[in-house]
N, C-alpha and C positions, 0 to 999 in steps of 0.2 A: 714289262715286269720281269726280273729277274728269275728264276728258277733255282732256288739252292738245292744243296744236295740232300738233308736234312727232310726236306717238304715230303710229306706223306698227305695225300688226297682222300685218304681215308678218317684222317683224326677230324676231316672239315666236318663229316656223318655222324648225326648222334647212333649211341647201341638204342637198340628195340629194345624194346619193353622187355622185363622177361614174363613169360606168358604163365609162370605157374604162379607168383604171385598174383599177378592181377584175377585169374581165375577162384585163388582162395579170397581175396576180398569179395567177388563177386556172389561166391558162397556166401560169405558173411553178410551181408549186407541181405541175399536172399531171407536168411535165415533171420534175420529183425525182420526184414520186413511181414514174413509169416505169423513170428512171434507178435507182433504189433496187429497184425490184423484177429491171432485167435481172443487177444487181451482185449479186443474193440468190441468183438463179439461177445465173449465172457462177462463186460461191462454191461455192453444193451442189454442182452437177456435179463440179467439183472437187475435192470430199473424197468424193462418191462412186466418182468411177476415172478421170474426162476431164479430166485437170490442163492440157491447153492451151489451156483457153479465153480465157485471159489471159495465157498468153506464163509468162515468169518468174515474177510474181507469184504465180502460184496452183502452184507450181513445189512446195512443203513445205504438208502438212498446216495450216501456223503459218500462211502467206500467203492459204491457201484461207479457213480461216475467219474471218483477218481481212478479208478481201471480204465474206463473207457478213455480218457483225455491220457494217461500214458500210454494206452495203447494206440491211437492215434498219432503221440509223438515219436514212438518207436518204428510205426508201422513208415512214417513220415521221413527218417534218417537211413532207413534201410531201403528206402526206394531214392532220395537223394542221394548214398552212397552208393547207390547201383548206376543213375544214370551219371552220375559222374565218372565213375570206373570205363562206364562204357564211351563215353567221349573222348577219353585221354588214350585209350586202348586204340579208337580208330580214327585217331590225329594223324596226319601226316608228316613226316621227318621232312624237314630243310634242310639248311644247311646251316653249321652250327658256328654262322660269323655275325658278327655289329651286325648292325643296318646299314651304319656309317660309312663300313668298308665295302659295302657292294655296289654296284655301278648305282651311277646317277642316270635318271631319265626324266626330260624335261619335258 
């Protein structure tokens, strides 16, 4: 295989991550996931007997456990977006050709 002059061995390498976003997703995603577990908590309390943890809202059996099922959804998305964040962050870099075009082995 030929060698032009052009070729740079470096454009093969994807760029790394940059580390401050992934870090502020990883915040955020903390932070639902927090937010999601205090609503869980604020919910149960409240269909177990302490309806004022949230004012009106958790005021009927029907508002309490709609706290608690959002709170469970949030609590849900914020730990999915965490251990996502965290897979993609400690992915290994290839090399950034086809499949096609790398050696065959039989």
């Amino acid at each position: 295989m030929k060698i032009s002059d052009g070729f740079d061995a470096r454009r093969l390498r994807p760029k790394a991550h940059s580390d401050w976003r992934s870090r502020l997703v990883l915040m955020f995603a903390a932070l639902l996931a927090l937010l999601g577990a205090l609503m869980f908590v604020a919910g149960a309390t409240s269909l177990i007997g302490h309806p004022d943890a949230l004012g009106e809202l958790n005021a009927s059996p029907a508002g309490a456990s709609l706290v608690l099922v959002t709170g469970m959804l949030i609590c849900w998305l914020g730990i999915w977006m965490w251990r996502r964040r965290r897979r993609l962050m400690r992915k290994p870099f290839g090399l950034n050709m086809a499949p096609h075009l790398m050696k065959k082995h039989d």
